[in-house]
C-alpha positions in Angstrom: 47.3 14.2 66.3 50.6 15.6 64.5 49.5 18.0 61.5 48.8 14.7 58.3 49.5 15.5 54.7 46.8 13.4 52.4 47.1 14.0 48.3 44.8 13.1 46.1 45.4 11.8 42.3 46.6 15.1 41.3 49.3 15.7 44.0 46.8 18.2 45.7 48.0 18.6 49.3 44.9 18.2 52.1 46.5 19.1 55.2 44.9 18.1 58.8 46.2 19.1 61.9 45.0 19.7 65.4 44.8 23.5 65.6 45.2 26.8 63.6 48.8 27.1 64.6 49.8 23.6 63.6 48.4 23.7 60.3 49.7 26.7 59.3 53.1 25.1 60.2 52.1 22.6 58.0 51.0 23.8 54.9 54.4 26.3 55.3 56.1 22.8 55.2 54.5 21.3 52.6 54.5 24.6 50.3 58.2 24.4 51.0 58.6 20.7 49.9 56.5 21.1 47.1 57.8 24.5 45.8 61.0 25.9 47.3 62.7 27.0 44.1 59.4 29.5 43.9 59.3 30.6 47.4 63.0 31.4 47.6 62.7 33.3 44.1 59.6 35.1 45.8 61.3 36.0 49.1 64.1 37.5 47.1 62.2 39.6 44.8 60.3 41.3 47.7 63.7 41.9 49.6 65.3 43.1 46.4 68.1 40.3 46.1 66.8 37.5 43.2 69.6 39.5 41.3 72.4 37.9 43.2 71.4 34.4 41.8 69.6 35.5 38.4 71.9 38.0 37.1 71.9 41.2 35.4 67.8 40.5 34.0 66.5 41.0 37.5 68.3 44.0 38.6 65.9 46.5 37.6 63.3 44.9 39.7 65.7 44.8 42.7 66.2 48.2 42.1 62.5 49.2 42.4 61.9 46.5 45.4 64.9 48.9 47.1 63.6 52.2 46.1 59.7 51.3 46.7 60.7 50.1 50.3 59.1 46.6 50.3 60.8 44.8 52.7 60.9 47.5 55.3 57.0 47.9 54.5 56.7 44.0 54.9 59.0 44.5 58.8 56.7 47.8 59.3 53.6 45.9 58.5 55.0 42.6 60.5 55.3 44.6 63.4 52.1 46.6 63.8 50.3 42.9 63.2 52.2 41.9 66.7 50.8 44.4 68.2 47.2 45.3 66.6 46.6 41.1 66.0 49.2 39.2 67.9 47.1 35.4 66.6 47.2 36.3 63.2 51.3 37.1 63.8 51.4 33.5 65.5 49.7 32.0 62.7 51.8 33.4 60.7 55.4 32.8 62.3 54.0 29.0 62.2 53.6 29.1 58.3 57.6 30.7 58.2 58.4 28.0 60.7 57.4 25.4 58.8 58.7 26.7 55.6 62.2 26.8 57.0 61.7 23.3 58.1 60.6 22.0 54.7 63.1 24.3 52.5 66.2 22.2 52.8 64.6 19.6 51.6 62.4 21.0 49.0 65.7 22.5 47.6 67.2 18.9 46.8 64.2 17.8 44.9 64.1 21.5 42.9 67.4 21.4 40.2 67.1 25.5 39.8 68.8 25.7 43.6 72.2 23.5 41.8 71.5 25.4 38.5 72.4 28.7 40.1 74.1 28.2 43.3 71.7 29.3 45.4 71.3 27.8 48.7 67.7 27.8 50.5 67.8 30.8 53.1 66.1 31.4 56.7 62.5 33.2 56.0 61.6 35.9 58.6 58.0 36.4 60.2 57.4 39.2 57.4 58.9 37.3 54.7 55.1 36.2 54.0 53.8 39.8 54.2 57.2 40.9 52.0 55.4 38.0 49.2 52.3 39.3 49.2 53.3 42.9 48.7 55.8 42.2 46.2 53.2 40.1 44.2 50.4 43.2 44.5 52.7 46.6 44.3 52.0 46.8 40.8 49.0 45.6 40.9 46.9 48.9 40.4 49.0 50.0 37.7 50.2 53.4 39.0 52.7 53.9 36.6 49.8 54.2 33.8 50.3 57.5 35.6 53.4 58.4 33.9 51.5 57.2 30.5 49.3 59.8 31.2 51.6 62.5 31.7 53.2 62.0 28.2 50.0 62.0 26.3 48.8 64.9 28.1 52.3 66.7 27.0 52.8 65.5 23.7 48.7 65.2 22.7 47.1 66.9 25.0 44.6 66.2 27.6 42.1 65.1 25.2 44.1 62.5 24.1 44.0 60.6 27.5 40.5 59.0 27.0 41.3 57.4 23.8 44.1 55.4 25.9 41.8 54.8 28.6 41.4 50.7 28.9 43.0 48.2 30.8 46.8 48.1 30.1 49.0 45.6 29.3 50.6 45.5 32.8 47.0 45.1 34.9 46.1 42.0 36.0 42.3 41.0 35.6 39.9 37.9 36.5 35.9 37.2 35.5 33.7 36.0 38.1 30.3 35.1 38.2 27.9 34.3 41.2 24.2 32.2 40.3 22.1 32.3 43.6 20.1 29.0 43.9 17.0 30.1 42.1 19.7 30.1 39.0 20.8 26.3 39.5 19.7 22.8 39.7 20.7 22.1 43.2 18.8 25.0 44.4 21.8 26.3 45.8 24.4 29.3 44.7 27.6 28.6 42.6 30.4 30.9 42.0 32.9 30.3 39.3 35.1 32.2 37.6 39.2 32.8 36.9 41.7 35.3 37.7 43.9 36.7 34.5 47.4 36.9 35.7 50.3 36.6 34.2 51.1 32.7 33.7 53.8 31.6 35.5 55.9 28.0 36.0 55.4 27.0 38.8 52.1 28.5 39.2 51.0 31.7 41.0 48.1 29.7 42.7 48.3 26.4 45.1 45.1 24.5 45.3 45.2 23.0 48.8 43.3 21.7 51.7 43.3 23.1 55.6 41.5 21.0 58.2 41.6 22.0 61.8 38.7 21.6 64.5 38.0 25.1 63.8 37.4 24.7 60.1 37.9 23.0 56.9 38.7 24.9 53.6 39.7 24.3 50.2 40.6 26.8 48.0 43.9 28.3 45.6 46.2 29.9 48.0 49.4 32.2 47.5 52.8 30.4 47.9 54.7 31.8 50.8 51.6 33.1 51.9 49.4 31.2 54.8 45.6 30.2 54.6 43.9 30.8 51.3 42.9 34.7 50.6 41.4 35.2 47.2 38.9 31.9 46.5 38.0 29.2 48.9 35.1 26.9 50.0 34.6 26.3 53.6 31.9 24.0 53.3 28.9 26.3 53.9 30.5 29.2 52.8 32.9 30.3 49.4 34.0 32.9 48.2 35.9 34.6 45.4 37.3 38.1 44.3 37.9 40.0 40.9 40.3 42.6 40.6 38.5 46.3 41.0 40.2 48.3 39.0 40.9 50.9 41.9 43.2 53.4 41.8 45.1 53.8 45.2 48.1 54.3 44.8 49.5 57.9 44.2 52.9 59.9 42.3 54.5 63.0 43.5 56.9 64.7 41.8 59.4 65.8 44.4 61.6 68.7 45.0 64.9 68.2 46.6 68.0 69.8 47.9 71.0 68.6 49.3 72.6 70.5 52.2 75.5 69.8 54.8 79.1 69.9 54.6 81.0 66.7 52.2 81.2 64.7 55.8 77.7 65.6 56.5 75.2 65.8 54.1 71.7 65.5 54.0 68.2 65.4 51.6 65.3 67.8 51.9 62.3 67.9 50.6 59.7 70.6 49.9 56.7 70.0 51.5 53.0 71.8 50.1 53.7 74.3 53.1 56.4 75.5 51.4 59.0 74.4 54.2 61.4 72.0 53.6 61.7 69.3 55.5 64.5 66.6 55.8 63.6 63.3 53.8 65.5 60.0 54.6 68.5 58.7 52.1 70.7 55.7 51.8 72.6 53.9 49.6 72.6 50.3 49.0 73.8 47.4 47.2 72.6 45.1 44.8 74.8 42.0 44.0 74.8 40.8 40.8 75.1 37.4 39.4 78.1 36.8 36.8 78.3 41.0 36.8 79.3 44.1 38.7 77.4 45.2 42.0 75.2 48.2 41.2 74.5 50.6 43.7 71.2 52.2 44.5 70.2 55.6 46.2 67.1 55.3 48.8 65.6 58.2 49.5 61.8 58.9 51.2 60.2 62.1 51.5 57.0 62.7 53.8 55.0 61.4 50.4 56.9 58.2 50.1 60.0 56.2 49.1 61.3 58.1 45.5 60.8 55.3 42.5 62.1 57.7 40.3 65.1 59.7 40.6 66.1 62.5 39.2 69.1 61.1 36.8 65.2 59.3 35.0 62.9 61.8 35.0 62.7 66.2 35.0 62.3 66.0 38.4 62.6 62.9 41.2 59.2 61.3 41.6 57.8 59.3 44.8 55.1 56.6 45.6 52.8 56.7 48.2 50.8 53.3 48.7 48.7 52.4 51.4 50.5 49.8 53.4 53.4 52.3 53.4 50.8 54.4 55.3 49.5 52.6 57.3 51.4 49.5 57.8 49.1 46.8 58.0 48.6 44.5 54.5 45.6 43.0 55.8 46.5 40.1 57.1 43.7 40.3 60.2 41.5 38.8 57.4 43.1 35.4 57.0 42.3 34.0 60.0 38.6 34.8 59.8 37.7 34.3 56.3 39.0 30.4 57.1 36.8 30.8 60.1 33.9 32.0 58.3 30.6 30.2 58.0 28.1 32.5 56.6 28.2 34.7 54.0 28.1 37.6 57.1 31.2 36.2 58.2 33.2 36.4 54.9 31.8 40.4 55.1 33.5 41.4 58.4 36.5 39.6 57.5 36.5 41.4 53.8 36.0 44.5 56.4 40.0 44.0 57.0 41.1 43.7 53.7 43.9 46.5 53.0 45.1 45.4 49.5 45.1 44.3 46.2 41.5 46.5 46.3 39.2 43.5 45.2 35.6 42.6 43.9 34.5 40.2 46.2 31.4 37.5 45.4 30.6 35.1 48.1 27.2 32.9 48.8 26.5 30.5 51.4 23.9 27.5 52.1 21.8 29.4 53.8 20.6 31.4 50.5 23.2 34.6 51.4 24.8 36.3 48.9 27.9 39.1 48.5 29.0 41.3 46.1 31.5 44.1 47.5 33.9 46.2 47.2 37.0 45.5 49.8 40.3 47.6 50.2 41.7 50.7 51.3 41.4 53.3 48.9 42.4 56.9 50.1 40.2 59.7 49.7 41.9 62.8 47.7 41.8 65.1 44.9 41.0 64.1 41.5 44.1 65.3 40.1 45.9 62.3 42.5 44.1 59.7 40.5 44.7 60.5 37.0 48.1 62.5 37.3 51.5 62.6 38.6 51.1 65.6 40.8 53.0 68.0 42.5 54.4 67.5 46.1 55.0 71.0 46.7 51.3 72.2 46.1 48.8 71.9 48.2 45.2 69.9 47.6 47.4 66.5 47.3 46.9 65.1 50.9 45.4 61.7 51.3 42.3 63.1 53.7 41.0 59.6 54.9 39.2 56.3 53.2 36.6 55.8 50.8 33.7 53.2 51.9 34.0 50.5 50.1 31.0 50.1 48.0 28.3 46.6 47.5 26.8 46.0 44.2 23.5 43.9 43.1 22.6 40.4 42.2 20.3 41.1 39.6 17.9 38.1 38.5 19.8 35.7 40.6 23.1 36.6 38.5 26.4 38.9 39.3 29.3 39.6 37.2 32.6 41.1 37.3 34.9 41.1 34.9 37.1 44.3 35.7 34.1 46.3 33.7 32.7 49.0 35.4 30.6 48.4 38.6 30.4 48.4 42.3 33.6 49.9 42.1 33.3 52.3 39.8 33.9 55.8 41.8 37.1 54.3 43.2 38.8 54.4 39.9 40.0 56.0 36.6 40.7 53.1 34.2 38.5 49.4 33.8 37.7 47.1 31.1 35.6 47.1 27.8 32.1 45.6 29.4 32.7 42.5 26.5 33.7 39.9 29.2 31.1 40.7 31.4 28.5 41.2 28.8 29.3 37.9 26.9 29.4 36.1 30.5 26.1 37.9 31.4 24.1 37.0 28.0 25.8 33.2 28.3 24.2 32.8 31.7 20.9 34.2 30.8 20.4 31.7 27.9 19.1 29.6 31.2 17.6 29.2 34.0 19.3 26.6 35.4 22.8 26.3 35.5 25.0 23.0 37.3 28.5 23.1 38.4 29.1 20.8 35.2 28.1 23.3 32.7 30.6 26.3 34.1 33.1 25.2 31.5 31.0 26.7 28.7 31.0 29.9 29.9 35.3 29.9 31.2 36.0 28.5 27.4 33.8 31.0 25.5 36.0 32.7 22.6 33.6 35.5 21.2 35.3 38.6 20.2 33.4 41.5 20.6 35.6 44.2 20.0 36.5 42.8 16.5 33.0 45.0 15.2 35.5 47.9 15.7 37.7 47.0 12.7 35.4 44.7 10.7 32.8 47.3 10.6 35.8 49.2 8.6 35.9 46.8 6.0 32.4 47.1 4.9 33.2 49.4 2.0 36.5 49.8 -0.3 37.9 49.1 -3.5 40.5 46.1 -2.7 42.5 44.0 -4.9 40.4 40.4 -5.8 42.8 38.5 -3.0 42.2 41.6 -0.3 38.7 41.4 -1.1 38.9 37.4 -0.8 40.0 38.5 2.6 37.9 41.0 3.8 34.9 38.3 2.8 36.1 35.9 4.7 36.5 38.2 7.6 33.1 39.2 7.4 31.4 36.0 7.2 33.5 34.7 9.9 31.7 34.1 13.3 34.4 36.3 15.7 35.1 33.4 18.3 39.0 33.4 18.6 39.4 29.4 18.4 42.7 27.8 17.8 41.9 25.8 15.2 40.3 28.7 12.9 42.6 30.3 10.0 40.2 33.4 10.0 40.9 33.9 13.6 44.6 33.9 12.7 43.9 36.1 9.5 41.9 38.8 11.7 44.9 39.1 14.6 47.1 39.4 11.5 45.3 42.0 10.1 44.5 43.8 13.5 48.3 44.0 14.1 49.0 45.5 11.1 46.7 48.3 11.7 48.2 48.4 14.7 51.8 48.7 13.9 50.8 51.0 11.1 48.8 53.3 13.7 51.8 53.0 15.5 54.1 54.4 12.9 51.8 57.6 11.8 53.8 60.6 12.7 50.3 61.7 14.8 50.9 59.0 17.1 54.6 58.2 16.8 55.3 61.1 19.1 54.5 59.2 21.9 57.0 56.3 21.1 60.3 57.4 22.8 58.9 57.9 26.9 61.4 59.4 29.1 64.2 57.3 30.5 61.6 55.6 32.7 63.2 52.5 34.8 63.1 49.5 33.3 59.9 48.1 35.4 57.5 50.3 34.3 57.7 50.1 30.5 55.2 47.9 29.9 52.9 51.1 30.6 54.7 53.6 28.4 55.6 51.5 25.1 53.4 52.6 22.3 52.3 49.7 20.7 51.2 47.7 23.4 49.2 51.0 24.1 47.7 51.2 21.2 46.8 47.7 20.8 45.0 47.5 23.6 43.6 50.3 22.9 42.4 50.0 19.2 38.9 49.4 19.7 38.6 53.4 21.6 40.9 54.7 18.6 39.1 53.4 15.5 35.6 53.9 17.0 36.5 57.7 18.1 34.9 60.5 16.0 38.3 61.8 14.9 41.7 60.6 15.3 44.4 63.3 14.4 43.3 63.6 10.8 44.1 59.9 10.4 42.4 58.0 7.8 41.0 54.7 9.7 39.5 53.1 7.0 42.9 53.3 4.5 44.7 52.0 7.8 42.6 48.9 7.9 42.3 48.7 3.6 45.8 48.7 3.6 46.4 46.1 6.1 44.3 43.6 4.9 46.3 44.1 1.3 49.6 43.6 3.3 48.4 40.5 4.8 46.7 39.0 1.6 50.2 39.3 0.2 51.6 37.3 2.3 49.2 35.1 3.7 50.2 31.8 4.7 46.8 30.2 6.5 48.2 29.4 9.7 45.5 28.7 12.5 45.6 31.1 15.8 46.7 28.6 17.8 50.0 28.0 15.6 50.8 31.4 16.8 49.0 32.5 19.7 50.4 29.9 22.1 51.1 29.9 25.9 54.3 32.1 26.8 54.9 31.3 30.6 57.5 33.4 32.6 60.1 31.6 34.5 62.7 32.8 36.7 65.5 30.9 35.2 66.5 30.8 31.2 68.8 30.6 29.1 70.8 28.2 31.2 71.9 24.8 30.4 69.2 23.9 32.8 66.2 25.5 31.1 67.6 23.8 27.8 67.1 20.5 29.8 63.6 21.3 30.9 62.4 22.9 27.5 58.7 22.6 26.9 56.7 22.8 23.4 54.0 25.1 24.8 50.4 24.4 23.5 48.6 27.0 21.3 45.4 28.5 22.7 42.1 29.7 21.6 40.9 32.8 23.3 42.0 36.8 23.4 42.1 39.6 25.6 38.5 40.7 25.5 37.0 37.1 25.0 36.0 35.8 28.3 38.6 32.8 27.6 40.9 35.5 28.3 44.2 34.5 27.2 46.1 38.1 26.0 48.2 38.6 22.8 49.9 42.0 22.3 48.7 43.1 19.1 51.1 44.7 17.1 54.0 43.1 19.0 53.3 39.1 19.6 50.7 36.5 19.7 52.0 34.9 21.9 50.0 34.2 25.4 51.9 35.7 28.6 49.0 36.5 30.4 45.9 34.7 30.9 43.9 32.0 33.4 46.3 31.4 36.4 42.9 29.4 37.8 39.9 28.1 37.1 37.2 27.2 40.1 33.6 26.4 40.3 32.8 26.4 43.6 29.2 24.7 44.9 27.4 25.1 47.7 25.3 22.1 47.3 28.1 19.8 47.9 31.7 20.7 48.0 32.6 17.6 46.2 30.8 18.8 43.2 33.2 21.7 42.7 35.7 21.8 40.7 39.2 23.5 39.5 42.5 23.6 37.9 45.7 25.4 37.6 47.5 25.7 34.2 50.1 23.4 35.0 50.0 20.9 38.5 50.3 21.2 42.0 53.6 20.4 42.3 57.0 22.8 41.2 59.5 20.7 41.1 60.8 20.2 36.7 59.8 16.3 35.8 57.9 15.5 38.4 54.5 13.8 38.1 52.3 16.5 39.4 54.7 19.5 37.3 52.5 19.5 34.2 49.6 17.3 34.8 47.3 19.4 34.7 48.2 21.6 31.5 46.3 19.5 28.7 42.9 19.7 31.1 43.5 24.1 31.1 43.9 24.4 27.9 41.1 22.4 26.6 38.7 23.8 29.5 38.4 20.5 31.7 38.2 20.9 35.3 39.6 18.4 38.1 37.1 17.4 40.4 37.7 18.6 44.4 37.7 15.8 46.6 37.3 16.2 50.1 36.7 12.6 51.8 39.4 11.5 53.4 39.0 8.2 52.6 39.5 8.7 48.8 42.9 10.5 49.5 46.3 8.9 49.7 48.0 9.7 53.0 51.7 10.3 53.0 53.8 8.9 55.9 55.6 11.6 57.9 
């Protein structure tokens, strides 16, 4: 049997074939076909190149993809899989072979490729590896490091806790497992949905792999093989959360240059106080429409420098595992498809390198999984929280932590980037609401079915409104503030899109944040060193304090501020002026897309929907308060898997299965997200269209 492409009503791809190899091959071609205009834009971002066909917008990423090293980390990491795992580098040069089959193709039915020129390129074996690492460096949000070191220098090392929150760059996700003394079946579920920022097309394929050796569904990575994060194998599933670990460090360097004009060279000092020569380059990015901008490369024994001296007091480097130790974790692929028992998925979650992950699996058998999985060095305490300094000693990475398990407590785990399992392995997690909320939903019964999961994905309680409301309790206002602050009180904190208290509350949180933002106390920290452009969105102050208003009205003392005439005075401004808009007329879905502003974007304009939800309601769709309502970041996914019968489970992306502008499968899916419906996963092959070949 040649590898068989089957779809079912959605578009979703269920691919057959006779062996590993072959499918792999496969669902390269059929991700290719179905999404080339995303892998190409992928595979240039991790080799530092989208530039040449984007323009000017995307050179500051190119610029970090140089500096950070990605694709020579990607050809490092390629490399060492040949020799450590020569199947799994098989498998995977099958997956690039088949995407540079399908590409040409794909390209004609994707318009971006005519929009900007581009023509489809020739993947590598470690253009997959490139993906994935490109997708994940900033995953652990080192440069909340550099935040760090300006609070501690402008407010002082106090100051750091009342910061301390997940950040507007961090990617999140809830997850829940129910064993089967929890369900109807009698058998486990896990559901859940990974916060990411939303993209078009989507940062998760739901597809099917069938092979003698196994038969998975699940949301995979495009332009990455098999499916990684959350799958069902039939007997088995499985599905991860984000950890919160920091592992990822930043040195500040010193350098010196030495040589003669025709012969120079970079050293760096090293904590033994030699110097020692560290590698430099120079190369160029090619802009779109603009002027080619070069960039300096230089590593020192720490890592590639991110930060050079012309940005910051002195030049500062990244040192990241893979870098290390050049393997991605790829050996896991093959056998978490392979896996048949919850045991299974744990040895294979034993080769997981990184994103560092919360991982909840259950099988039919009655086993369940809740673990920690990931390489996260072992080092000083100073390496975690800090920027510290390469020349001192006490900085080494000195080995890897054991990745910690956590409970199933009354039948029930969950993880919603809280504090838990992986707690020792990191500085920075988020408010317990999500998990809390998810927890008391699932405790209201007994007995839960796959059906019933979209009650607790869609929930829009907002916990950490108490901090501001609680504010408002006392307060001479004038009669329309106080009209207001009634309302607010009486209101029932879910952040629906229908609700014009909902809207009047993010108003009024936004001005107290904008004010906050504005009192000279905290307005210190508003102008961050000339920082490159990527990291940013960790060192502007009012995303900061936004998401970090719930710490900074609750703390005992806040720089002699006056809290409660912060939030008074915003709820006067916005009784003023208030208009009664619903949430959802203003909190709607803000997808990133690699092309705009072109005549073909204006062609392919959409009327995005407005959404219920919020960042710390478990229907965790994130505003910036202060700065937008608008939705960037939120469900890429949502899943239930269940291990009573695989065709029970369910899922469903926030747009379709296929990329490709005006096609039928582009936005299918969309109305379904956003009002919490799931698509049902259909696995008999007889229900299932085959297309011919």
């Amino acid at each position: 049997m040649t590898a068989e492409t089957y779809r079912d009503p959605w578009g979703i791809p269920h691919l057959r074939a006779d062996s590993a190899g072959e499918l792999a091959h496969a669902q390269g071609r059929t991700t290719a076909l179905d999404r080339a205009w995303q892998l190409e834009v992928e595979r240039h971002r991790s080799q530092g190149t989208s530039a040449a066909f984007l323009g000017a917008d995307a050179v500051a990423w190119d610029r970090f993809a140089r500096q950070a090293r990605l694709d020579d980390t990607a050809r490092r990491c390629f490399a060492a899989l040949e020799r450590r795992d020569p199947e799994t580098a098989e498998w995977v040069a099958s997956y690039v072979d088949g995407v540079n089959e399908g590409l040409a193709e794909g390209a004609r039915r994707a318009p971006e490729f005519a929009a900007t020129g581009l023509a489809p390129g020739r993947w590598e074996p470690w253009s997959p590896l490139g993906v994935w690492l490109a997708t994940h460096i900033l995953f652990a949000g080192f440069p909340a490091k550099l935040w760090r070191e300006e609070v501690v220098r402008r407010l002082g090392a106090e100051a750091v806790a009342l910061f301390a929150t997940d950040g507007p760059g961090t990617s999140g996700s809830n997850g829940w497992l129910l064993s089967g003394e929890r369900t109807v079946t009698g058998r486990a579920l896990i559901a859940g949905d990974p916060h990411r920022f939303i993209e078009d097309p989507g940062v998760y394929q739901q597809i099917r792999l069938s092979c003698p050796e196994f038969d998975v569904v699940g949301l995979a990575v495009p332009g990455v093989p098999g499916i990684a994060h959350f799958a069902h194998a039939g007997t088995v599933a499985w599905a991860i959360t984000n950890a919160m670990a920091d592992y990822q460090d930043l040195y500040r360097e010193r350098l010196r240059v030495t040589g003669t004009d025709d012969s120079v060279s970079v050293e760096a000092l090293d904590s033994d106080g030699e110097w020692r020569p560290a590698r430099r380059h120079t190369e160029t990015i090619e802009v779109a429409g603009g002027e080619s901008v070069e960039v300096e490369v230089t590593e020192t024994a720490r890592g590639p420098v991110i930060i050079t001296a012309a940005e910051a007091r002195e030049p500062i480097s990244l040192r990241y595992p893979p870098r290390v130790t050049e393997d991605l974790g790829f050996s896991a692929l093959l056998p978490l498809l392979r896996a048949r028992r919850v045991a299974d998925v744990d040895r294979a979650f034993d080769r997981w390198a990184e994103p560092v992950n919360v991982v909840q699996a259950a099988d039919v058998e009655g086993g369940l999984l809740h673990r920690v999985a990931g390489k996260v060095p072992v080092r000083g305490e100073d390496n975690r929280t800090r920027v510290v300094a390469a020349w001192e000693a006490g900085h080494d990475w000195l080995g890897w932590h054991e990745t910690p398990y956590g409970p199933v407590e009354d039948g029930i785990a969950v993880m919603a980037n809280q504090r838990g399992p992986a707690t020792p392995l990191g500085v920075e997690f988020a408010p317990p609401h999500r998990a809390t909320r998810i927890r008391r939903l699932l405790d209201a019964s007994r007995k839960w079915s796959a059906q019933d999961m979209p009650a607790v994905h869609m929930d829009t309680h907002l916990a950490s409104a108490a901090s501001l409301l609680d504010r408002l309790v006392e307060g001479d206002l004038s009669p329309e503030a106080a009209e207001l602050r009634d309302q607010l009180l009486c209101w029932d904190r879910h952040m629906d899109a229908d609700s014009t208290v909902a809207a009047a509350y993010a108003a009024v949180r936004g001005t107290v944040v904008r004010r906050l933002v504005a009192h000279p106390a905290l307005a210190v920290l508003a102008d961050p060193p000339a920082y490159p452009e990527v990291f940013l969105p960790w060192l502007a102050l009012t995303p900061r304090v936004g998401y970090a208003l719930e710490n900074l009205l609750n703390a005992p003392e806040l720089y002699g501020i006056d809290r409660d005439s912060v939030v008074r005075e915003a709820v006067e401004e916005v009784a003023a002026r208030r208009t009664s808009p619903t949430w959802g007329d203003t909190h709607r879905l803000a997808p990133w897309r690699a092309l705009t502003g072109s005549s073909y974007d204006e062609g392919t304009s959409y009327d995005e929907p407005g959404l219920s939800g919020d960042h710390h309601c478990v229907l965790c769709t994130s505003a910036v308060p202060g700065l937008t309502d608008l939705s960037a970041r939120g469900p890429a996914a949502r899943y239930v898997w269940d291990l009573a019968d695989r065709d029970h489970s369910l899922w469903v992306v926030p747009f379709g299965a296929d990329g490709v502008p005006g096609s039928a499968h582009h936005r299918d899916q969309l109305p379904l997200w956003r009002e919490g419906d799931l698509v049902p996963v259909t696995t008999d092959w007889n229900k299932l269209t085959k297309e011919e070949a």
